[in-house]
C-alpha positions, 0 to 999 in steps of 0.5 A: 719509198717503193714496195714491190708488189706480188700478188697483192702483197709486198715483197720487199720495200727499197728507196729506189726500184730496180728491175724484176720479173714482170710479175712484180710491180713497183709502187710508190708508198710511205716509209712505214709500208713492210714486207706482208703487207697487203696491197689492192691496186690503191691502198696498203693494209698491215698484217701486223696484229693491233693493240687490241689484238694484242690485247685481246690475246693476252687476255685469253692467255692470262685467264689459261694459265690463271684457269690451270692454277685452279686446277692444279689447286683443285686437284691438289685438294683432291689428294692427287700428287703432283706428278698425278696432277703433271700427268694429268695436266703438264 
């Protein structure tokens, strides 16, 4: 497999290299190599976002809609009326 090379990135991925500007650069690299992927003359790094990246997020994500439940249950309590509590929060 080859990737073609902008600037540190790659651009595009194909099993044989075929001519381009000469700003671009073929390299050799492994089935599992993407388009965005990093390259720094010897290594490629993935942009793709780790499990635990992936993880970590939906934590953050899980704890804002649990945290604007709360609220809305507060604000419920409170006497507000739920389009009060739409305008308030969405």
């Amino acid at each position: 497999m080859k990737a073609l090379i902008l600037n540190g990135k790659v651009v595009d991925t194909a099993s044989t290299a075929f001519e381009v500007h000469s700003s671009m650069t073929w390299v050799d690299c492994a089935d599992t190599v993407k388009a965005g992927y990093s390259y720094d003359g010897s290594s490629f790094t993935s942009n793709e976002p780790t499990a635990d990246e992936i993880a970590a997020t939906k934590v953050i994500a899980d704890k804002k809609i649990a945290d604007k439940a709360a609220a809305k249950t507060k604000l419920k309590e409170l006497g507000l009326t739920d389009d009060q509590i739409a305008a308030l929060i969405g």
